[in-house]
PDB file with SEQRES, HELIX, SHEET and CRYST1 records, atoms N, CA, C and O in Angstrom:
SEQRES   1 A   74  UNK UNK UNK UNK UNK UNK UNK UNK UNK UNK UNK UNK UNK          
SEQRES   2 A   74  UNK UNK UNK UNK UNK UNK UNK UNK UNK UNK UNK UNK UNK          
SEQRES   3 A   74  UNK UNK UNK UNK UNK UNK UNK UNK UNK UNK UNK UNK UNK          
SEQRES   4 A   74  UNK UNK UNK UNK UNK UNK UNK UNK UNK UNK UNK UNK UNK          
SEQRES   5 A   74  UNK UNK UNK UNK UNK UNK UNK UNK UNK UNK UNK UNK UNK          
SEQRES   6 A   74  UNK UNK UNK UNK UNK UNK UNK UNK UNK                          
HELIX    1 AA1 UNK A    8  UNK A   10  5                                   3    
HELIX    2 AA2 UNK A   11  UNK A   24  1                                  14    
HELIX    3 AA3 UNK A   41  UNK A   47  1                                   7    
HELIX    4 AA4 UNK A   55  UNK A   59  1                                   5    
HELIX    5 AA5 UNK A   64  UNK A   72  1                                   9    
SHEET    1 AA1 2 UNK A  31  UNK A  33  0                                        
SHEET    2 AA1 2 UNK A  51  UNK A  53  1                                        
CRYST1    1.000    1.000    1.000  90.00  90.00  90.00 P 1           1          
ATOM      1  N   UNK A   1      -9.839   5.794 -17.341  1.00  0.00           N  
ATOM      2  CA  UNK A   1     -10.840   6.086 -16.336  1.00  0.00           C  
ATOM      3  C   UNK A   1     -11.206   7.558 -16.437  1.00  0.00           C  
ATOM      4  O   UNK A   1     -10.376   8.444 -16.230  1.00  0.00           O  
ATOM      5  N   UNK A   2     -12.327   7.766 -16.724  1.00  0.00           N  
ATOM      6  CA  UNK A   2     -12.554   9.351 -17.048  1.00  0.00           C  
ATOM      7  C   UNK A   2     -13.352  10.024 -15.517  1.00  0.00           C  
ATOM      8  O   UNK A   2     -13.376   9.462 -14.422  1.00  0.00           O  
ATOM      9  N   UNK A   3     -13.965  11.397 -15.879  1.00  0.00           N  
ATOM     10  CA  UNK A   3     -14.830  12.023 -15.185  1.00  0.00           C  
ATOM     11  C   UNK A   3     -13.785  11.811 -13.889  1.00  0.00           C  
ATOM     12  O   UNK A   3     -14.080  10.890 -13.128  1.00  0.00           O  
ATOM     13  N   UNK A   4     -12.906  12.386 -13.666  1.00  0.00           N  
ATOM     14  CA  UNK A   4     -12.439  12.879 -12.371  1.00  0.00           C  
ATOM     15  C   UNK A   4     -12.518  14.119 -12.058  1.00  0.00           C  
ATOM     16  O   UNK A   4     -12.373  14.930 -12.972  1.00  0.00           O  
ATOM     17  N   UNK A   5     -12.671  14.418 -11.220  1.00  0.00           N  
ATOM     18  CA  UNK A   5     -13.203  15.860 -10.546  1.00  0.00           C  
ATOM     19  C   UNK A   5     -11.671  16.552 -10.398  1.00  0.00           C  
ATOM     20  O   UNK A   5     -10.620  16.002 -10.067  1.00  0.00           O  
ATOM     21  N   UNK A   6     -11.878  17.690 -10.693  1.00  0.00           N  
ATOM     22  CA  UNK A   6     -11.145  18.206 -10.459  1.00  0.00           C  
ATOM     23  C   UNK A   6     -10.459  19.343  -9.093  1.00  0.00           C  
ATOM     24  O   UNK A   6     -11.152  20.093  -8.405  1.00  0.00           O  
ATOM     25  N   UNK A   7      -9.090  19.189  -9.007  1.00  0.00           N  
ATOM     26  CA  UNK A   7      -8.788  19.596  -7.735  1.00  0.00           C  
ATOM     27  C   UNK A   7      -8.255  21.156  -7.485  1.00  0.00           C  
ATOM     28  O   UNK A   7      -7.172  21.616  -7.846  1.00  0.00           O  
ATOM     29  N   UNK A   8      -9.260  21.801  -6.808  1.00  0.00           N  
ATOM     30  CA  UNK A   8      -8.606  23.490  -7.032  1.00  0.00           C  
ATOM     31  C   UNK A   8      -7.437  23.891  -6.746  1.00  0.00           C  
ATOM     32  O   UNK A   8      -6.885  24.728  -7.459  1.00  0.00           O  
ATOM     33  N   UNK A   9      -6.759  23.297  -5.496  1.00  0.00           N  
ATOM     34  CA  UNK A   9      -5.089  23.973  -5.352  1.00  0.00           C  
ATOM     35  C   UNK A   9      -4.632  23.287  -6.431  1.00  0.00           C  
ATOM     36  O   UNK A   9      -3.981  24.260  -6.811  1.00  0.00           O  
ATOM     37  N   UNK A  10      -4.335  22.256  -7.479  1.00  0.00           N  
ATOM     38  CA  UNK A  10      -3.782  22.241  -8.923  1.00  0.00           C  
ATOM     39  C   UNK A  10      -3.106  23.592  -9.155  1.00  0.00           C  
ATOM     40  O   UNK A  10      -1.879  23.644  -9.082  1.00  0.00           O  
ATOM     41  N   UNK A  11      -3.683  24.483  -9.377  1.00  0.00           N  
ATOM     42  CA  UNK A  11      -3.806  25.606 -10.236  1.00  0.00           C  
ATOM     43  C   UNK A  11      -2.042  25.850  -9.214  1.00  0.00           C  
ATOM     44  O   UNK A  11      -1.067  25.794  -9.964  1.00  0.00           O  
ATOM     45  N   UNK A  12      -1.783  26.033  -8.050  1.00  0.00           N  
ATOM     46  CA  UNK A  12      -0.757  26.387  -6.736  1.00  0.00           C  
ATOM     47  C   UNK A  12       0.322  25.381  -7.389  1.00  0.00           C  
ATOM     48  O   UNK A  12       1.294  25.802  -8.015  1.00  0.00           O  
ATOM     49  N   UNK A  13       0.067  24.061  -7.191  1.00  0.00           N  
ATOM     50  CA  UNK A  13       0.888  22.947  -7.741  1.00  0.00           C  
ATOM     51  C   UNK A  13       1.523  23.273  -8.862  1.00  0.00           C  
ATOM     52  O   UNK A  13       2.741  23.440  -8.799  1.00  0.00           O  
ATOM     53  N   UNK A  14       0.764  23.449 -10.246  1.00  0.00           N  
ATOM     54  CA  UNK A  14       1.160  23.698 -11.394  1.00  0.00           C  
ATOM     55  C   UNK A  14       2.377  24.806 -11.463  1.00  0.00           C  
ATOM     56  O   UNK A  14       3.399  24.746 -12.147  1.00  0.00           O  
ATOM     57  N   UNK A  15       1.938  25.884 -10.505  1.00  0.00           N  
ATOM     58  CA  UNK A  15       2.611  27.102 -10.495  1.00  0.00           C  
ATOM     59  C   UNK A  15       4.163  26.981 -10.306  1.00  0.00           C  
ATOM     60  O   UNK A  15       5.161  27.212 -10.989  1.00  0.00           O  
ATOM     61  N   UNK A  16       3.841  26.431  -8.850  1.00  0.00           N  
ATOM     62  CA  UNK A  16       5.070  25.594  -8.028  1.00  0.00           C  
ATOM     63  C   UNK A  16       6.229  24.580  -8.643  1.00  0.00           C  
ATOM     64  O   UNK A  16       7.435  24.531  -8.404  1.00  0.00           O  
ATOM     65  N   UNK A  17       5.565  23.952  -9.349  1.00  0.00           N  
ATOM     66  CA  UNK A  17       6.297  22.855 -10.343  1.00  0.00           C  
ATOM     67  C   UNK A  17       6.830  23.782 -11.858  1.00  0.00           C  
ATOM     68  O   UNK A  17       7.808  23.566 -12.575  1.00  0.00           O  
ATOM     69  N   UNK A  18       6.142  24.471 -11.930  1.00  0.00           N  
ATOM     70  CA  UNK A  18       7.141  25.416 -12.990  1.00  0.00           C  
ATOM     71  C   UNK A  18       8.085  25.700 -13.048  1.00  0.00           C  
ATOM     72  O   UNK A  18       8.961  25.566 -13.902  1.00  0.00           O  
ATOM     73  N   UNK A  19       8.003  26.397 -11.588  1.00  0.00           N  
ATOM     74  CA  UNK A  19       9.024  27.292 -11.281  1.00  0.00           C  
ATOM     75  C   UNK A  19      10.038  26.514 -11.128  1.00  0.00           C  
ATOM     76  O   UNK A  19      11.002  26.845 -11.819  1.00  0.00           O  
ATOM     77  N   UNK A  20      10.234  25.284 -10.257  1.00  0.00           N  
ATOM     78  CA  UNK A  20      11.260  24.212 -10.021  1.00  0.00           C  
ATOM     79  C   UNK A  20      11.758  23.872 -12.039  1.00  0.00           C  
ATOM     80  O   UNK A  20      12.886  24.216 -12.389  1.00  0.00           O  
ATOM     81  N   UNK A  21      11.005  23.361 -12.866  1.00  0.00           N  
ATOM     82  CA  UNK A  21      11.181  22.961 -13.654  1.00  0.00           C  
ATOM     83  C   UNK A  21      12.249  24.334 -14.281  1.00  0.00           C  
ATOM     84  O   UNK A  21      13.395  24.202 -14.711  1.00  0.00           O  
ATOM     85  N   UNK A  22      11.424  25.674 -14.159  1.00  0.00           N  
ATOM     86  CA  UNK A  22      12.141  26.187 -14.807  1.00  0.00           C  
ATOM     87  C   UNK A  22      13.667  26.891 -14.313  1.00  0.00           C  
ATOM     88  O   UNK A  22      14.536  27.504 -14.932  1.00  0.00           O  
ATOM     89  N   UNK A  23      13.529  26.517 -13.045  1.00  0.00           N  
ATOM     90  CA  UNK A  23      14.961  27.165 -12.191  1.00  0.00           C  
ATOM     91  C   UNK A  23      16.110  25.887 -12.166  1.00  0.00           C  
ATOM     92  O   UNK A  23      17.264  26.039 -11.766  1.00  0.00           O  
ATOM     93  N   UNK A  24      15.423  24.321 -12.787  1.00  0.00           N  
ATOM     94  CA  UNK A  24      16.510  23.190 -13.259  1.00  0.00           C  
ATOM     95  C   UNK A  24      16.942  23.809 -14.141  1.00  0.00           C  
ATOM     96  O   UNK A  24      18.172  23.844 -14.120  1.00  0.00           O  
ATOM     97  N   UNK A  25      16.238  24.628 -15.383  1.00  0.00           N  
ATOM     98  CA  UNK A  25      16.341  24.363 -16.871  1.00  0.00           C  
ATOM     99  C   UNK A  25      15.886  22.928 -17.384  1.00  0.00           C  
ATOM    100  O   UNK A  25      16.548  22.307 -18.216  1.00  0.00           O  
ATOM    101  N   UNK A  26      15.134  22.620 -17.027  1.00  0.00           N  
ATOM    102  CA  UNK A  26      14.416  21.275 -17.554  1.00  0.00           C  
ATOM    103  C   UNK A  26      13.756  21.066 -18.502  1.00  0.00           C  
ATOM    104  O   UNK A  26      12.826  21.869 -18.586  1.00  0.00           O  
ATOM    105  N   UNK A  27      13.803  20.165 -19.481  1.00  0.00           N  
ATOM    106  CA  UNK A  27      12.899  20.562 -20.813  1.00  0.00           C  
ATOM    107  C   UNK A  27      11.554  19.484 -19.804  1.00  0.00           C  
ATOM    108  O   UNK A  27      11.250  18.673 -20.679  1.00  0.00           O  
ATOM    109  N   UNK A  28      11.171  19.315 -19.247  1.00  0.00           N  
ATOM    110  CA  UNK A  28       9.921  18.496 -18.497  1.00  0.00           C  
ATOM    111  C   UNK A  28       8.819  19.300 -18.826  1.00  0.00           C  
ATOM    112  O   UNK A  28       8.755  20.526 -18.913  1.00  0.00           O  
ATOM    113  N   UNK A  29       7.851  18.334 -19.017  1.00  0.00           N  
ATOM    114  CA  UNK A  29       6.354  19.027 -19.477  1.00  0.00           C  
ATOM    115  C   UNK A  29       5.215  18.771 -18.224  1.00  0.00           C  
ATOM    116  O   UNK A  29       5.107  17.768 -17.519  1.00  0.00           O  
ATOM    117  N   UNK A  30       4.531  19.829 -18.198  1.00  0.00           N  
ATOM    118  CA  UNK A  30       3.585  19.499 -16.970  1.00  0.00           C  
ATOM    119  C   UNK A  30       2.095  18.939 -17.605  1.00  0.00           C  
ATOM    120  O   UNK A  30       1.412  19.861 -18.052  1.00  0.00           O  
ATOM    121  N   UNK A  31       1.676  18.011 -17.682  1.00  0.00           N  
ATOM    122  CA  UNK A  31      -0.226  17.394 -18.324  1.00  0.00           C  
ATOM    123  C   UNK A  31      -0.661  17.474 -17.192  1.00  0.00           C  
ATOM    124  O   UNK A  31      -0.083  17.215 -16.136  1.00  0.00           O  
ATOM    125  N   UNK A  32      -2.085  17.971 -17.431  1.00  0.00           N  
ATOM    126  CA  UNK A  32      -3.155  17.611 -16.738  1.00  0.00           C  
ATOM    127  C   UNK A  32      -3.979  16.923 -16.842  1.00  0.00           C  
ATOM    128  O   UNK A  32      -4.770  17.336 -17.689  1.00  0.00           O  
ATOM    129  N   UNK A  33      -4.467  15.357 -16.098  1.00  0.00           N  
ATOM    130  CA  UNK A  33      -5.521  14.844 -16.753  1.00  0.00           C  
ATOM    131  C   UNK A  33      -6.198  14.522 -15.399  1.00  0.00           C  
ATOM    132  O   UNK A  33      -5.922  13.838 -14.414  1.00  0.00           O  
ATOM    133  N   UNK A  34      -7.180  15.300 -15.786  1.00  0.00           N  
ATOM    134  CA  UNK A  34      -8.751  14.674 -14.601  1.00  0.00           C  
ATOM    135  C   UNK A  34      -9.876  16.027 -14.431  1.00  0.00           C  
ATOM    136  O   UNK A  34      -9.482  16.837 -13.591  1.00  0.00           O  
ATOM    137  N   UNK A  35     -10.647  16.235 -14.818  1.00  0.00           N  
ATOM    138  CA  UNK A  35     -11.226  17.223 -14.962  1.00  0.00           C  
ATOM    139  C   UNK A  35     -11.338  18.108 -15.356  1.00  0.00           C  
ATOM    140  O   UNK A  35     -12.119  18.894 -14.820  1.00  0.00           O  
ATOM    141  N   UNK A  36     -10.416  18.579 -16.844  1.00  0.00           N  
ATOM    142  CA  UNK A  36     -10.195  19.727 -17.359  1.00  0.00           C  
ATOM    143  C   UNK A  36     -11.493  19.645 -18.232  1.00  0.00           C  
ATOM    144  O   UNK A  36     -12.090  18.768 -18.856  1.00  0.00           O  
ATOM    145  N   UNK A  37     -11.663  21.158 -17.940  1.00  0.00           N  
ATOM    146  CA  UNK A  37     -12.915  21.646 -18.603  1.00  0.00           C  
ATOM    147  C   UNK A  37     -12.959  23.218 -19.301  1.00  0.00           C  
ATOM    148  O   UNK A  37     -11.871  23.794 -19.322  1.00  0.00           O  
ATOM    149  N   UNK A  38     -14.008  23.870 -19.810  1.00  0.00           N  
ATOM    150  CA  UNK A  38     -13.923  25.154 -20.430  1.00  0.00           C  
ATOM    151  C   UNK A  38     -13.598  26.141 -19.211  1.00  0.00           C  
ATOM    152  O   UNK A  38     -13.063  27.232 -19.412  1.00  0.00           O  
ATOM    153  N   UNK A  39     -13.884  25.781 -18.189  1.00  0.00           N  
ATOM    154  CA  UNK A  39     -13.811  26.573 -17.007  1.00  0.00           C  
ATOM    155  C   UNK A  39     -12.499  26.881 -16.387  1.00  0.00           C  
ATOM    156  O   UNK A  39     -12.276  27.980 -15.880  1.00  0.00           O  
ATOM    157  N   UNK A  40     -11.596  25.880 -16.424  1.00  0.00           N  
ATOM    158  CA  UNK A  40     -10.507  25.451 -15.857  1.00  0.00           C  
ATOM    159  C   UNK A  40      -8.732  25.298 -17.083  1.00  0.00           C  
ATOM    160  O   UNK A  40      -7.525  25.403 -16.864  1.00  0.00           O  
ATOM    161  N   UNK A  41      -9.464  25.054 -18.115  1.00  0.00           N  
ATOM    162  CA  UNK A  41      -8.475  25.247 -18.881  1.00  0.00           C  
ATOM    163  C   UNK A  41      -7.232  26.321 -19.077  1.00  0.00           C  
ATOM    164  O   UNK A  41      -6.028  26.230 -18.839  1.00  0.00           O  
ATOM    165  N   UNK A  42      -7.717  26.944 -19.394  1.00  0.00           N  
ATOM    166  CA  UNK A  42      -7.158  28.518 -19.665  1.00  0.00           C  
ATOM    167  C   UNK A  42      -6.205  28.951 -18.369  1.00  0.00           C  
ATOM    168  O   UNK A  42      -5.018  29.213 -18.564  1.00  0.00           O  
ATOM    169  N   UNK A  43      -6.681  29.000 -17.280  1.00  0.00           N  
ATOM    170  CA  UNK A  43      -6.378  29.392 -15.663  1.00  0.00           C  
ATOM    171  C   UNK A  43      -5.114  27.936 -16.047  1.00  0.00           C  
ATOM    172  O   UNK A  43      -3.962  28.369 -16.023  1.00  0.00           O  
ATOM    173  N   UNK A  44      -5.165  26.986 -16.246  1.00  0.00           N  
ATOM    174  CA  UNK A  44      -3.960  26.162 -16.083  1.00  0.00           C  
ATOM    175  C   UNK A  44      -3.318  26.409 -17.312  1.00  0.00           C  
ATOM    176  O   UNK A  44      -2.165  26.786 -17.105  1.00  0.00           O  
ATOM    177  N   UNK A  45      -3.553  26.360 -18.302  1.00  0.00           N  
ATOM    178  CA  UNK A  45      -2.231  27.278 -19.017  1.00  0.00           C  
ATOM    179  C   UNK A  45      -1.356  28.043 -18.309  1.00  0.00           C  
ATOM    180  O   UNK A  45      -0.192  27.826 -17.970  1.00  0.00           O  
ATOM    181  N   UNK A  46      -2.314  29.263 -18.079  1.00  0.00           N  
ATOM    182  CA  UNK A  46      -1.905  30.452 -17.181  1.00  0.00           C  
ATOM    183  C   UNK A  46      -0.532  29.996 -16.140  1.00  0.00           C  
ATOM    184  O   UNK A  46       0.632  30.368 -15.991  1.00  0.00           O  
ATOM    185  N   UNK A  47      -1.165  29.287 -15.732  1.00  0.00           N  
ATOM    186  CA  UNK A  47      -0.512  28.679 -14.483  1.00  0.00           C  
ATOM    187  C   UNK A  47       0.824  28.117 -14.709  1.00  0.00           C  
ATOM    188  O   UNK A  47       1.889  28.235 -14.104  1.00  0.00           O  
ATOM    189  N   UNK A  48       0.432  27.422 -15.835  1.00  0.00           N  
ATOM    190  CA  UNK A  48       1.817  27.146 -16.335  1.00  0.00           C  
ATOM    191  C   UNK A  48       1.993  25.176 -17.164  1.00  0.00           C  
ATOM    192  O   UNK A  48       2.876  24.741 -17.904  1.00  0.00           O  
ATOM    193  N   UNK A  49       1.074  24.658 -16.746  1.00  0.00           N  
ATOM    194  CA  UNK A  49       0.835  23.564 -17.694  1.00  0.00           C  
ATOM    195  C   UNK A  49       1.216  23.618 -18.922  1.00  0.00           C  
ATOM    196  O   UNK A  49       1.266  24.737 -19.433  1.00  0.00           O  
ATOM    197  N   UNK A  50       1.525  22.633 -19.597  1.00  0.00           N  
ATOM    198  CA  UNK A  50       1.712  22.533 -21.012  1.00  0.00           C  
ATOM    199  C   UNK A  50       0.759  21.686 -21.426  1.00  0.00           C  
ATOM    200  O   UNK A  50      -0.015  22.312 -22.151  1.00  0.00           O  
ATOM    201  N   UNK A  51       0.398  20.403 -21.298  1.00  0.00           N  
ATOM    202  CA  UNK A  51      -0.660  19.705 -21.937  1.00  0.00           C  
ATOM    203  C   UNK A  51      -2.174  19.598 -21.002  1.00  0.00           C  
ATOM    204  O   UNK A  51      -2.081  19.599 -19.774  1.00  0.00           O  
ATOM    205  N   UNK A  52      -3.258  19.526 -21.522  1.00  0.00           N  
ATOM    206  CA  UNK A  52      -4.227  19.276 -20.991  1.00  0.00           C  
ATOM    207  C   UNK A  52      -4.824  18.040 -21.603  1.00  0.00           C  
ATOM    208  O   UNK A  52      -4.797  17.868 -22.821  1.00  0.00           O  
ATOM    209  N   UNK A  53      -5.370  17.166 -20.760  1.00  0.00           N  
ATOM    210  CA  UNK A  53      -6.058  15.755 -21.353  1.00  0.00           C  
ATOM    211  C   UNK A  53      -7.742  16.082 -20.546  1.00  0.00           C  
ATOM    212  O   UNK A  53      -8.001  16.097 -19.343  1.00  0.00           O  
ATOM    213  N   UNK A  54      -8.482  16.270 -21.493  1.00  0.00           N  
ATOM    214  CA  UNK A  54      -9.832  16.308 -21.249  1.00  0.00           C  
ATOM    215  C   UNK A  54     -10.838  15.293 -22.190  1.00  0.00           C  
ATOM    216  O   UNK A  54     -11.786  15.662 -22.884  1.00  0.00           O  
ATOM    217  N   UNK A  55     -10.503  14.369 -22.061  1.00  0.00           N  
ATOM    218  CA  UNK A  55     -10.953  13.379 -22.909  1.00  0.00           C  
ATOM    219  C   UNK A  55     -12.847  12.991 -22.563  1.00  0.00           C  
ATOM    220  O   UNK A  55     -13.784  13.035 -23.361  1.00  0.00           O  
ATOM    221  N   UNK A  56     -12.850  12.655 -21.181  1.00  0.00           N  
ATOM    222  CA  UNK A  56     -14.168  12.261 -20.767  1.00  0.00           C  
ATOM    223  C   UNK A  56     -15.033  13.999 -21.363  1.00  0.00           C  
ATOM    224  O   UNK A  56     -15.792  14.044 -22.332  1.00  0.00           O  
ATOM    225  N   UNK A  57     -14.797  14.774 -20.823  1.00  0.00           N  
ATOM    226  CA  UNK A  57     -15.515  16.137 -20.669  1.00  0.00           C  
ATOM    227  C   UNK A  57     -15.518  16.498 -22.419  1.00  0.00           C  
ATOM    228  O   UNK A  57     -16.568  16.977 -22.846  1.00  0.00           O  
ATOM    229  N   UNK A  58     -14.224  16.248 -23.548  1.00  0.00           N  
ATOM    230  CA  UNK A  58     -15.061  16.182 -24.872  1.00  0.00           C  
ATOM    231  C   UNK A  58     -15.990  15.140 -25.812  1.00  0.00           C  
ATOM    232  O   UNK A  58     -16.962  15.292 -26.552  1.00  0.00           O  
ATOM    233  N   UNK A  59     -15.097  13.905 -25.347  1.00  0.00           N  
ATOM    234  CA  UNK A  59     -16.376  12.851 -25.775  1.00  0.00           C  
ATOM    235  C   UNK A  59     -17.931  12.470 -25.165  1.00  0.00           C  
ATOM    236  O   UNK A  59     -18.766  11.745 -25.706  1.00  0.00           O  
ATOM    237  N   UNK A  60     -18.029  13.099 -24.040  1.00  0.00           N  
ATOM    238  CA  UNK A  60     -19.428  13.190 -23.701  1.00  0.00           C  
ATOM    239  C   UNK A  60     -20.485  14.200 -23.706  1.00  0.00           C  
ATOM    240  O   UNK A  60     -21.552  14.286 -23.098  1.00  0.00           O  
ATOM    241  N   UNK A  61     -19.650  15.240 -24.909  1.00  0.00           N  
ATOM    242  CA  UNK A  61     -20.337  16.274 -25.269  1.00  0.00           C  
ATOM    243  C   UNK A  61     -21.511  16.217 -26.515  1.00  0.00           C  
ATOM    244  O   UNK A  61     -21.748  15.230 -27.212  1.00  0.00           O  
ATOM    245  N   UNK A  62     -21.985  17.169 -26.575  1.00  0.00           N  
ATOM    246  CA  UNK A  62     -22.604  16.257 -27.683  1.00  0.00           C  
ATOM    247  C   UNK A  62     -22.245  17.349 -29.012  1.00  0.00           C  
ATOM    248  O   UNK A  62     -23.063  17.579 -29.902  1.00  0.00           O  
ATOM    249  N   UNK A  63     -21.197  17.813 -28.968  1.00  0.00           N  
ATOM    250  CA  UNK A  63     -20.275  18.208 -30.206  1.00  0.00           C  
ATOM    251  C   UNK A  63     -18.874  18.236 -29.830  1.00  0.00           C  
ATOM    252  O   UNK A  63     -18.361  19.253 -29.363  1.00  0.00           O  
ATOM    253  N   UNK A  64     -18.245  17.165 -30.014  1.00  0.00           N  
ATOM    254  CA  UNK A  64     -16.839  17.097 -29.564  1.00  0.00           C  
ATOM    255  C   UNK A  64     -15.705  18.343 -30.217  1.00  0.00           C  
ATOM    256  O   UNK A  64     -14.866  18.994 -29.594  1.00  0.00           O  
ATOM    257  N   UNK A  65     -16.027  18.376 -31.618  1.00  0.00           N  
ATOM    258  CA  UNK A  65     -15.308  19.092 -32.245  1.00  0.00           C  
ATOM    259  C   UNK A  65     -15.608  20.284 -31.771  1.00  0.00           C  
ATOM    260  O   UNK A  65     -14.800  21.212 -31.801  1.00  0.00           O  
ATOM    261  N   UNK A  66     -16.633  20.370 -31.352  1.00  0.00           N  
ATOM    262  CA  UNK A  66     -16.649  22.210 -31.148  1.00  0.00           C  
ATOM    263  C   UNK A  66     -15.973  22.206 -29.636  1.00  0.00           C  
ATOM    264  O   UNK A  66     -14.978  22.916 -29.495  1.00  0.00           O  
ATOM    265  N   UNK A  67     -16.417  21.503 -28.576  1.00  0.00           N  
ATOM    266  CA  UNK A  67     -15.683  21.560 -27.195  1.00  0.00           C  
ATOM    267  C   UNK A  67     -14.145  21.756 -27.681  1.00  0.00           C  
ATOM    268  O   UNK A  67     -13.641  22.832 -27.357  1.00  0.00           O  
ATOM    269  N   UNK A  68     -13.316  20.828 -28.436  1.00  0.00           N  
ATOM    270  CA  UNK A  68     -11.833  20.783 -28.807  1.00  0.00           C  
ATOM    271  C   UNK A  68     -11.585  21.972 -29.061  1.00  0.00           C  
ATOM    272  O   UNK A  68     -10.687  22.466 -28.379  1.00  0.00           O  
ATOM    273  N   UNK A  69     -12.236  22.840 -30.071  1.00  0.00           N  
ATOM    274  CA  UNK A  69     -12.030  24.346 -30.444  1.00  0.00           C  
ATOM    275  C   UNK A  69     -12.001  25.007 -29.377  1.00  0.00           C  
ATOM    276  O   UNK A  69     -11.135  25.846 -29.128  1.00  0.00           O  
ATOM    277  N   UNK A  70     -12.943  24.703 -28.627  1.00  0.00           N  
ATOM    278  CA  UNK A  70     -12.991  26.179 -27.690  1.00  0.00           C  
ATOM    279  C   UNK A  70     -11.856  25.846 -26.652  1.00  0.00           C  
ATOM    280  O   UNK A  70     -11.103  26.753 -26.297  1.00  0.00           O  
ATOM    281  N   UNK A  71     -11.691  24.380 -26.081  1.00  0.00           N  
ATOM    282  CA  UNK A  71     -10.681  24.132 -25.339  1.00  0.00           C  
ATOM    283  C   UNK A  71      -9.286  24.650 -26.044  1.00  0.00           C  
ATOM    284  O   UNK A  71      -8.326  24.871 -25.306  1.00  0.00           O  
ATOM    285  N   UNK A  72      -9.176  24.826 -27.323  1.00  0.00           N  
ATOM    286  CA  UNK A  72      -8.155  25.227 -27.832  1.00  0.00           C  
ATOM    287  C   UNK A  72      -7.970  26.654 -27.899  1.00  0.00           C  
ATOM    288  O   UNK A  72      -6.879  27.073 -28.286  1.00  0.00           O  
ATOM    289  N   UNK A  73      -9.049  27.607 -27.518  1.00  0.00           N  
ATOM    290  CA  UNK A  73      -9.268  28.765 -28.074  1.00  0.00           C  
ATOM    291  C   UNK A  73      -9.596  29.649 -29.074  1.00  0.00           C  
ATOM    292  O   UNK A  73      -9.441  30.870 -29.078  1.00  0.00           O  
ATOM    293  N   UNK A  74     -10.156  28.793 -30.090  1.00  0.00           N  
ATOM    294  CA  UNK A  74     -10.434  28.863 -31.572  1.00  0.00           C  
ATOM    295  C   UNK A  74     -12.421  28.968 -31.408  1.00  0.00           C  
ATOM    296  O   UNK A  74     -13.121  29.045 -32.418  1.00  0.00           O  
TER     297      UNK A  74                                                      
END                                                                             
């Protein structure tokens, strides 16, 4: 199910769940999937995410490969 909007306190959540993850010592990974975009990417790294799933927002681009790059930072 694609095109979900995305939710701004995320960015608080992500932060929050790090910190727990990283004060277990947990090897746990944090994904994001529902609205990641060029806008929003980066700031959830930051934050502390490890995977991003932006699937709807690169296949309905009309150059996927180049969206993937830039979502990658390349």
């Amino acid at each position: 199910m694609g095109d979900k909007s995305f939710i701004e306190n995320t960015y608080q959540k992500v932060k929050d769940l790090k910190e727990i993850i990283r004060s277990k010592r947990s090897k746990a990974r944090i994904e994001i999937d529902g609205g990641v975009n060029l806008d929003n990417a980066k700031p959830l790294l930051q934050a502390g995410a490890d995977i991003l799933v932006a699937g709807n927002f690169v296949f309905s681009s009309k150059d996927p490969k180049n969206i993937i790059a830039q979502l990658k930072g390349n």
